[in-house]
N, C-alpha and C positions, 0 to 999 in steps of 0.2 A: 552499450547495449548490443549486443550479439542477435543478428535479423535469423540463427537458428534458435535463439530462445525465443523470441515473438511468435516465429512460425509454428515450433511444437508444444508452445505452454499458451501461447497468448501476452496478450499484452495484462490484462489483469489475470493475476499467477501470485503465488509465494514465488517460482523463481523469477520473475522479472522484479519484482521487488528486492529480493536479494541482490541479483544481479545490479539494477541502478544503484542501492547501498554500497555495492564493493567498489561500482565504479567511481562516487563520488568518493569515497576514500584514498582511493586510488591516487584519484585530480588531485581532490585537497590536502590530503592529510588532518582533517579534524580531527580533533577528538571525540567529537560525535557526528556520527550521518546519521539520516532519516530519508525515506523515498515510501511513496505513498501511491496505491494505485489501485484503481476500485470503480465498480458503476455506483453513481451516486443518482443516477436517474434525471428524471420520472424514466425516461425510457433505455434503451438499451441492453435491458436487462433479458436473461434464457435463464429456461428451466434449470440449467446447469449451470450457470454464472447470474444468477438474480438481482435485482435494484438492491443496495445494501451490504453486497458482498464487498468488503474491502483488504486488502493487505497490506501491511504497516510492516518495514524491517525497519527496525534501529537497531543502529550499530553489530547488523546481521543478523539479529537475532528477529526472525518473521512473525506477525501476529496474524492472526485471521478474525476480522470483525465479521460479525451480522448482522447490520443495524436496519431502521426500519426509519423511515416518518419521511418529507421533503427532501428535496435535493438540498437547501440549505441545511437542515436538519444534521441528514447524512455527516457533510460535510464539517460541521459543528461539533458531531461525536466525534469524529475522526480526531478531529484538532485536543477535543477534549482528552481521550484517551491516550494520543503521544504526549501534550503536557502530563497528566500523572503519571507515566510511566520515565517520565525523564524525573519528575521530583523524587520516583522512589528510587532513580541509581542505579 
């Protein structure tokens, strides 16, 4: 993770999301990475980055969630949404 990608996108970003994805492929070599990075809350949410904002890359490819309810919640959708998007390949 590059401290110039933090500093001009943030830590929750499509690019830092991207960015840990390439790095884990990088290290590993898997077949599939995933990196996950988002406010799930209750707090730390801004007008411009809100509780619910999430960013999923697999395998480079970035999603942008918006999800809404608990911090478990949150965090439940997220998991939920990378499992169906791995079932569907």
């Amino acid at each position: 993770m590059k401290k110039s990608t933090l500093d001009k996108f943030g830590a929750v970003s499509p690019q830092t999301a991207l960015e840990m994805c390439q790095g884990l492929k990088n290290l590993s070599n898997a077949d599939i990475c995933i990196s996950i990075t988002g406010i799930a809350g209750p707090d730390g949410g801004t007008e411009e980055k809100p509780v619910g904002l999430v960013y999923v890359a697999i395998n480079n490819q970035v999603h942008e969630l918006r999800l809404s309810g608990t911090r478990e919640q949150i965090r439940e959708q997220t998991i939920e949404f990378v499992l169906k998007e791995l079932e569907r390949g």
